[in-house]
KEBABA-260321 format. One line per field, with one value per residue (C-alpha): x, y, z; residue number from 1; residue in three letters. Coordinates in pm, whole numbers, plus 32768, in hexadecimal, padded with zeros to 4 digits. Layout:
BEGIN
xx	c(X;...)
yy	c(Y;...)
zz	c(Z;...)
k	c(NUM;...)
r	c(ALA;...)
! end
This chain:
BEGIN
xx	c(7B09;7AB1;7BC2;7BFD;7B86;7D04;7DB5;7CF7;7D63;7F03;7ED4;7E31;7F7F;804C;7FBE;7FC0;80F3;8150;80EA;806C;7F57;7E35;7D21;7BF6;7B1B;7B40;7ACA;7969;78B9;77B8;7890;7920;7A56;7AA1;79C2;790D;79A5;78DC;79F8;7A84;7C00;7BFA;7D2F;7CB8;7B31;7C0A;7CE4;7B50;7AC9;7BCA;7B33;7A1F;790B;7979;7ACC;7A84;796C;7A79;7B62;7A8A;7A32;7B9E;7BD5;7AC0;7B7D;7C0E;7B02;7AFE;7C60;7C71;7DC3;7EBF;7E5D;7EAB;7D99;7DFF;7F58;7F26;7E40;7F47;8036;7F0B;7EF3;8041;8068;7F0F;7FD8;80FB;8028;7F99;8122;80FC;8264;8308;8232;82BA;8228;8228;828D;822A;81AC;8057;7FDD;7E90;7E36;7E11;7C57;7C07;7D15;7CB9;7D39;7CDD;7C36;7B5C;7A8D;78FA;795A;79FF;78B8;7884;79A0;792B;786D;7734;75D5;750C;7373;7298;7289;73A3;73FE;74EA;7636;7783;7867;77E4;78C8;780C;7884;7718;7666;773B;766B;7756;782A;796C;796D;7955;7A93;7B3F;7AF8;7B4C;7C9C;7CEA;7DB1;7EDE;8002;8121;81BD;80CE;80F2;804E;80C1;80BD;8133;81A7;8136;827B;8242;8323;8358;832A;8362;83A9;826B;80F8;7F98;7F79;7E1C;7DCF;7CE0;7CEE;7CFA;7C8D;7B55;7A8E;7941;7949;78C0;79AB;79C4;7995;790D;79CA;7AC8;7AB9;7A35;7B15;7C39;7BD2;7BA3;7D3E;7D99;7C98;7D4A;7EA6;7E64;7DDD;7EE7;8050;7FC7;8119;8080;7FFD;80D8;80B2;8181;814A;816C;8067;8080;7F5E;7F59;7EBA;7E8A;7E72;7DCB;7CE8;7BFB;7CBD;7CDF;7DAB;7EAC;7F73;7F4E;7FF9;8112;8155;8163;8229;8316;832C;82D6;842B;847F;83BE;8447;859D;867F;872D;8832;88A6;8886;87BC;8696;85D8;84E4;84A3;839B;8309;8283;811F;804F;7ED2;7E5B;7D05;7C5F;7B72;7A82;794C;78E1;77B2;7690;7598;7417;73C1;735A;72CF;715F;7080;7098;7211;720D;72BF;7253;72F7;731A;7402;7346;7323;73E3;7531;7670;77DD;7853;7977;79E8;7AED;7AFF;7AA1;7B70;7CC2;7DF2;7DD9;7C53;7C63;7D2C;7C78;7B2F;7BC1;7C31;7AE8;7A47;7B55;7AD0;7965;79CC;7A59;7925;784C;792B;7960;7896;77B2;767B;767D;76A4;77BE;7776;787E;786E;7940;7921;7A30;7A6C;7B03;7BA9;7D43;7D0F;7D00;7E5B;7EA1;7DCB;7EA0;7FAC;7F3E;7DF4;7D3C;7C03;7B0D;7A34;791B;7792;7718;7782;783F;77FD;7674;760F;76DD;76FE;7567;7560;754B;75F5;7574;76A7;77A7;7898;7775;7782;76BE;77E0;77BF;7820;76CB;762A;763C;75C6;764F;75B9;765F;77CF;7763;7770;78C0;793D;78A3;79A4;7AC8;7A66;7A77;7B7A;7C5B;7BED;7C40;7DA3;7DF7;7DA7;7E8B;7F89;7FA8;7F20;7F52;7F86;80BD;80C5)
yy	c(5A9C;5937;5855;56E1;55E2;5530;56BA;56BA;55B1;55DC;5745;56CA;55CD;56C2;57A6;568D;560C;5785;56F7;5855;5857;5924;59A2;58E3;59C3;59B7;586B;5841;5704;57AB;57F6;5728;57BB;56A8;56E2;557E;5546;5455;53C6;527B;5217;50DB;5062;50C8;5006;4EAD;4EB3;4F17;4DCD;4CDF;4D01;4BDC;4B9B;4A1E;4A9A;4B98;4AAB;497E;4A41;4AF5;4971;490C;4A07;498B;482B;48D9;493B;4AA7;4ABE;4B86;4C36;4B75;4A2F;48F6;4920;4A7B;4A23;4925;4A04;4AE5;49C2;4991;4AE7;4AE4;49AC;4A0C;4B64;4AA0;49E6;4ADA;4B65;4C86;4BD6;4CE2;4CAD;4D3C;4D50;4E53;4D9B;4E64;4E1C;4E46;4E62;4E44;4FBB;4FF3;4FAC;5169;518F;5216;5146;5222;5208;509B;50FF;5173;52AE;534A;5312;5469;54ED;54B4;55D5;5550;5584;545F;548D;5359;51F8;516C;4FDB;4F9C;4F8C;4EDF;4DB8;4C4A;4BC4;4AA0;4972;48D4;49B5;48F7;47AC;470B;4637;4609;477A;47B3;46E8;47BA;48E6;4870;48B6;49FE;4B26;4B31;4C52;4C58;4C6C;4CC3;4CE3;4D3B;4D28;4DC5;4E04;4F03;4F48;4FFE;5105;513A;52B0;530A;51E2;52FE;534D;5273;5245;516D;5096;4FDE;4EF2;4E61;4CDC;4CE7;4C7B;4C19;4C01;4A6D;4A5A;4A23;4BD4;4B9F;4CE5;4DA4;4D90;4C4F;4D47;4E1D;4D4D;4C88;4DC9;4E41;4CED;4CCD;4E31;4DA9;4C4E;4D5C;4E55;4D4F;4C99;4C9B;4D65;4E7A;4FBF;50EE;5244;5258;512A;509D;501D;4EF7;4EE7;4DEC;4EA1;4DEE;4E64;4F53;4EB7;4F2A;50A2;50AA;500B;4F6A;50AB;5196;5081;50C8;5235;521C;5152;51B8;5335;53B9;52B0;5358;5387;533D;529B;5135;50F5;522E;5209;50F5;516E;50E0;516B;508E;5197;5250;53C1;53A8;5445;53E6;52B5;51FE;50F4;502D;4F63;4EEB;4EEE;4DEE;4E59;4F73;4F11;5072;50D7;4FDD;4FC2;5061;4EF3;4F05;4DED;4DFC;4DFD;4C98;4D39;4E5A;4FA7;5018;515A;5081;5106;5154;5243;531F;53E1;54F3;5572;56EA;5738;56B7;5779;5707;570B;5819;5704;55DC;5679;5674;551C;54C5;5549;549A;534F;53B7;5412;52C2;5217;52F9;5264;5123;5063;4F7E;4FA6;507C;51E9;52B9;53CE;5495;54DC;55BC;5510;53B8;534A;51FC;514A;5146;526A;5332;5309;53B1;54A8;55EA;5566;5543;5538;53F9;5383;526F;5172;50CA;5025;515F;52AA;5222;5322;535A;5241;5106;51A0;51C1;502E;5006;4EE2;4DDD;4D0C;4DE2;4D41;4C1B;4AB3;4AD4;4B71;4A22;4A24;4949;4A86;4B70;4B43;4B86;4CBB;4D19;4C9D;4D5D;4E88;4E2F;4DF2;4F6B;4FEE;4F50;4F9F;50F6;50FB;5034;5123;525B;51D0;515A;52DB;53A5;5285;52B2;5133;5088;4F3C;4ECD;4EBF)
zz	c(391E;3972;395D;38D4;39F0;39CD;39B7;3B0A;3B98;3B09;3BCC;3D26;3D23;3CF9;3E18;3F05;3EC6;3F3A;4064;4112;41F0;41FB;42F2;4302;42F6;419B;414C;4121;4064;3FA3;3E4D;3D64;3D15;3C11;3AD4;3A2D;3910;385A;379A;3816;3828;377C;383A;398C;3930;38A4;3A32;3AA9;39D6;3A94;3BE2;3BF3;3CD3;3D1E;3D55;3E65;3F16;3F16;3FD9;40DF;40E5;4105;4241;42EC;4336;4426;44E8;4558;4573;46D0;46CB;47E0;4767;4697;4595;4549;452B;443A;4374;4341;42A9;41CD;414C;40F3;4060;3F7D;3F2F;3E96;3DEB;3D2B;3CF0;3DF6;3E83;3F38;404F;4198;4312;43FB;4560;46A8;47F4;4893;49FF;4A5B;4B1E;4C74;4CDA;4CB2;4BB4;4A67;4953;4863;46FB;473F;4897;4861;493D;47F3;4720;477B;46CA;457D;4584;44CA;4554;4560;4541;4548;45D7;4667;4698;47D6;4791;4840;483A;4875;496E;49F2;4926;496A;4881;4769;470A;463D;4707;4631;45ED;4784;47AB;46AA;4729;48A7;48D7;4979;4912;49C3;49AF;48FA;4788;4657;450D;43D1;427D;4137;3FF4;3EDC;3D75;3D23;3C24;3ADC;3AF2;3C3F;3D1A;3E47;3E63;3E8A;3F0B;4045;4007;4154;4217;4383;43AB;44EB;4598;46C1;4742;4722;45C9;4470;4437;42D8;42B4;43CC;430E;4262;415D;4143;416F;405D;3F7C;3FCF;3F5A;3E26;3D99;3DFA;3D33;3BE9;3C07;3C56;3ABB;39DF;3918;39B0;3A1C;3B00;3B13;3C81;3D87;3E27;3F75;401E;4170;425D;4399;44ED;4665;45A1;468B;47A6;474B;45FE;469E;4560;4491;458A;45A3;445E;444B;4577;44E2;434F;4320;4397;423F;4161;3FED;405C;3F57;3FF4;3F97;3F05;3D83;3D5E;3D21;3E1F;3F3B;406F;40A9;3FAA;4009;4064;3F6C;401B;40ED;4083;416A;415A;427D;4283;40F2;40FD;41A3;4158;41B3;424D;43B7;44BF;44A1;45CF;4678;466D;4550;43F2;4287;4208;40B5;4050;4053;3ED3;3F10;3F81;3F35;3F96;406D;4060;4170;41F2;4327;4338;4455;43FA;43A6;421F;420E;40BC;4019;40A0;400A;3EDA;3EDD;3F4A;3DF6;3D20;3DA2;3D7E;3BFE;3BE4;3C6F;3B8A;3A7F;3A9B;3B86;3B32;3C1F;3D2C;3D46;3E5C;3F6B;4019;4192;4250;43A0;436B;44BD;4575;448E;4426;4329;4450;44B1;4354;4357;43F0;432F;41DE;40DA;417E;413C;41AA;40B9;4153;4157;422A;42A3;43F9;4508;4488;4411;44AD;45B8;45DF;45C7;4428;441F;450F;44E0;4547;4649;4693;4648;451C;445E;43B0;4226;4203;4291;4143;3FFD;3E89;3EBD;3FCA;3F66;3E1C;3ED3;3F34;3DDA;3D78;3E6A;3E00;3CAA;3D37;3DBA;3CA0;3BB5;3C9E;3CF6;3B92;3B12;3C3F;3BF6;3A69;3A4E;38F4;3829;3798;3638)
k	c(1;2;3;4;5;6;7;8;9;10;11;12;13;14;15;16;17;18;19;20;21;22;23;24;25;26;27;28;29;30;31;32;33;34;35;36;37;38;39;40;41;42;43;44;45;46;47;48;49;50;51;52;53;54;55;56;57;58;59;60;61;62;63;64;65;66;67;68;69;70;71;72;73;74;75;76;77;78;79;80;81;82;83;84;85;86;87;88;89;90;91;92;93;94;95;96;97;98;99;100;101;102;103;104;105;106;107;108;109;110;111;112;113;114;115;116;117;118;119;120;121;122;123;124;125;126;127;128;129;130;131;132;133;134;135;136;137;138;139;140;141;142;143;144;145;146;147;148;149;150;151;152;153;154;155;156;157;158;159;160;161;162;163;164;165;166;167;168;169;170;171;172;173;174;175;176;177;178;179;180;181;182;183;184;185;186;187;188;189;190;191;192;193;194;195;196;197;198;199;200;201;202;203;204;205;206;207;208;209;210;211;212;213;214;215;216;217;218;219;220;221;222;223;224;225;226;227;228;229;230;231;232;233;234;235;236;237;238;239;240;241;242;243;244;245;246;247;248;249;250;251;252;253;254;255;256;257;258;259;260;261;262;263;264;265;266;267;268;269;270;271;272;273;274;275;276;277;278;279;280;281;282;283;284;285;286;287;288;289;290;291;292;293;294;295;296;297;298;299;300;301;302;303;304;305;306;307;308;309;310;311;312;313;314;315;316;317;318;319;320;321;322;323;324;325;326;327;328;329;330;331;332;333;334;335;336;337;338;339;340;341;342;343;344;345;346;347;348;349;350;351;352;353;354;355;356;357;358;359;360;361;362;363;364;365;366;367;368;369;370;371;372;373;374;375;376;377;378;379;380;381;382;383;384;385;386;387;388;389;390;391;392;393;394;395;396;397;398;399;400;401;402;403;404;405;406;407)
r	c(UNK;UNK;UNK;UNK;UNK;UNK;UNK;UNK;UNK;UNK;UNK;UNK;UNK;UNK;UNK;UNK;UNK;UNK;UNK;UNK;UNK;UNK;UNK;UNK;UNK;UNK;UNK;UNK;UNK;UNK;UNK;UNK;UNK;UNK;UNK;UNK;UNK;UNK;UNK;UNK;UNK;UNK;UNK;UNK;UNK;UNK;UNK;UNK;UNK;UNK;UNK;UNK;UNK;UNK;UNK;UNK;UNK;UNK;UNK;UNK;UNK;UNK;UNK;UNK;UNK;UNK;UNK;UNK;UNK;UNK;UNK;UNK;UNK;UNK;UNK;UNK;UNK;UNK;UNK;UNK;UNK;UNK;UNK;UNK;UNK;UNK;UNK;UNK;UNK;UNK;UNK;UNK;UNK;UNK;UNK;UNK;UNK;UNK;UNK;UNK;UNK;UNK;UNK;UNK;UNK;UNK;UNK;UNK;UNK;UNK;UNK;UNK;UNK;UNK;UNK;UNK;UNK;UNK;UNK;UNK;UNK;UNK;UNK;UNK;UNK;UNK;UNK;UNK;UNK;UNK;UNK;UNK;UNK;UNK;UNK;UNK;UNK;UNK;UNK;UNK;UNK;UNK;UNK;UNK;UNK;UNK;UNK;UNK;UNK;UNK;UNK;UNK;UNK;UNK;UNK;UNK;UNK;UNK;UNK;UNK;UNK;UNK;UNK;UNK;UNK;UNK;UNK;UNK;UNK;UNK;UNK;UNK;UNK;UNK;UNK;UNK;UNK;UNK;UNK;UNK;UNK;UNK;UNK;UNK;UNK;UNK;UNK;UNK;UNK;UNK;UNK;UNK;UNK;UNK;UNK;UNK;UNK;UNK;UNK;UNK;UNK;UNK;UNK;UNK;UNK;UNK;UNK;UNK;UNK;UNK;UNK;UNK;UNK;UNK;UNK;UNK;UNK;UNK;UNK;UNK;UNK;UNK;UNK;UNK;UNK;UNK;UNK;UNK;UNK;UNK;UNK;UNK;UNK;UNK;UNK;UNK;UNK;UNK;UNK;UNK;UNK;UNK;UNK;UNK;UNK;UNK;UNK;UNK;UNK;UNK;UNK;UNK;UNK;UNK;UNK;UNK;UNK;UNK;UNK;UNK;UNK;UNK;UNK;UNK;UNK;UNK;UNK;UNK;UNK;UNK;UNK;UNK;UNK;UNK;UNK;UNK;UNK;UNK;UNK;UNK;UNK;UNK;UNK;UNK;UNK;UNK;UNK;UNK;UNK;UNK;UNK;UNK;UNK;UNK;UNK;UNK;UNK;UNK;UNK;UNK;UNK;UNK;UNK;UNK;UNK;UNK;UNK;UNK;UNK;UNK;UNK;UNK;UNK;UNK;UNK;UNK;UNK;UNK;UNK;UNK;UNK;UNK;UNK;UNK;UNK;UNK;UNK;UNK;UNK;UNK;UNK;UNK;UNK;UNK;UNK;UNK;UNK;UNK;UNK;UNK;UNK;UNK;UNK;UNK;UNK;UNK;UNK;UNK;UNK;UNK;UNK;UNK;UNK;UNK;UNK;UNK;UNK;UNK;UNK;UNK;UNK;UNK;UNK;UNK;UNK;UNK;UNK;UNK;UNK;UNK;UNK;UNK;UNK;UNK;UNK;UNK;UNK;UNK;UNK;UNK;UNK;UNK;UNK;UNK;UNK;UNK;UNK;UNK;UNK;UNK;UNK;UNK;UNK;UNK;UNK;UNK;UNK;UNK;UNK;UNK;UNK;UNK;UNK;UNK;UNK;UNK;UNK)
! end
């Protein structure tokens, strides 16, 4: 018996907010375990119809003025007073930040999560040309001369911080979906794709969901990771500091949960640009390929891959659903980004242009961590493709989170 696509999706929040973990050799990306059903949630498509093209380009725009906001510096720091001041504005208000401290490894120490040695553990087996690959650290390459003195300060170590906030649900504020994006960048461009892109997305879906008059059962928590660049080095602060907290009630009686239980993590970096494979020469197609879309992945080796998998499909059902112009794939090889943390801890999955570990990886994406990272370097196109994803995933949170209007 086939069930209801939303009877699916109440059942797949109830088994992960069970929380139990499961062997990964069970997960493979080949089924859709969620069944299309063709019949659109006419709440869930009005939240969908508030994202806006102008809107998400103006604030991949706004992040740029910061240049590529390299973690340990002055330009990321006062990006993330921007993000939070643009999440109250949109009446997200109980923004918070997670405060830690980063040293830069020993030369021959693994940092873990960021480095090209762990392209490898994606798992995904690449056939066909490959573009070089790496991070631009000659501040030469970058032509523009005011953008060069942005980006010249160094990192230095000491305090970070990142901030977020909480959709708090109405029946189950103990529990939520983490939705996340790194702020970080380098390479001595503006990183408005890696992550401007993503970042942007987090903070287009927190603007949508925090309207007066739109309610969720289940919280919903946007986070603006920092040192993803570095090895994922802002998301394991926060585990490290907030799982012991989960769904704990403070004060006592009151109703309120610092730290909701984690139901499934869903990140997003590097949404913008899908033009295919280098060409024999090593040079690009300027256009996006026709068969562009958005990626979804799970990692097939983690502890909660079954459940991941699942999650996976929800979002492609959403996309199938309500996005406007591009299609979704799932991929069972998510690698190197701050979903990873997550991933032997609960569901996570990864949206993105490509399939990271095969395709990125390979040298899809010319821009990636070079000074042409430039917001004047994609076209509506390409920040269209963006905009499919975060209509994917709006409409996937909004259905495991009971999203409706206020009458």
């Amino acid at each position: 018996m086939i069930r209801s696509h939303h009877l699916a999706i109440a059942l797949f929040a109830a088994s992960v907010a069970s929380a139990t973990p499961v062997a990964p050799v069970q997960a493979q990306a080949t089924e859709r375990p969620v069944p299309l059903d063709t019949l659109r949630n006419p709440e869930i498509q009005n939240l969908v119809a508030r994202l806006d093209l102008e809107k998400f380009k103006a604030t991949v725009k706004g992040l740029t003025q910061f240049g590529d906001r390299r973690q340990g510096t002055a330009r990321n720091r006062a990006a993330v007073d921007w993000i939070e001041a643009q999440l109250k504005s949109y009446g997200c208000t109980n923004t918070e930040r997670v405060i830690y401290t980063y040293t830069t490894p020993q030369r021959g120490a693994r940092a873990g999560g960021g480095g090209r040695s762990d392209w490898a553990q994606g798992g995904a087996r690449y056939r066909g040309v490959r573009g070089s690959t790496g991070v631009n650290s000659d501040s030469l390459k970058q032509t523009d001369a005011k953008l060069r003195a942005l980006n010249s300060e160094p990192a230095t170590d000491g305090e970070r911080q990142e901030v977020f906030c909480t959709k708090i649900g109405t029946t189950h504020p103990d529990e939520m979906y983490i939705v996340g994006g790194h702020m970080d960048g380098h390479g001595w461009g503006e990183a408005a794709n890696d992550d401007g892109s993503g970042t942007a997305l987090v903070m287009e879906l927190a603007r949508v969901f925090s309207s007066p008059d739109v309610q969720t059962d289940r919280s919903i928590r946007f986070v603006l990771w920092n040192n993803e660049e570095t090895g994922t080095n802002g998301a394991r602060a926060y585990i490290a500091q907030r799982q012991a907290l989960q769904g704990k009630e403070n004060p006592a009686g009151s109703g309120k949960y610092p730290e909701p239980k984690w139901l499934g993590m869903i990140q997003h970096d590097m949404m913008m640009f899908d033009h295919g494979m280098p060409r024999p020469d090593g040079t690009m197609s300027p256009d996006q390929r026709p068969e562009a879309d958005v990626n979804i992945e799970f990692a097939s080796t983690s502890k909660f891959a079954d459940g991941a998998n699942k999650l996976a499909w929800i979002f492609a059902t959403a996309n199938d659903k309500y996005a406007t112009d591009y299609p979704a794939q799932v991929g069972q090889h998510m690698t190197n980004t701050d979903s990873g943390p997550f991933q032997d801890i609960i569901p996570a999955i990864s949206l993105r242009e490509d399939e990271r570990g095969r395709d990125i990886g390979a040298g899809w994406d010319p821009q990636w961590h070079q000074v042409t990272d430039l917001y004047a370097t994609y076209s509506d196109k390409d920040f269209r493709l963006g905009l499919n994803a975060a209509q994917t995933t709006l409409s996937g949170v909004a259905a495991l989170t009971g999203a409706k209007l206020k009458k």
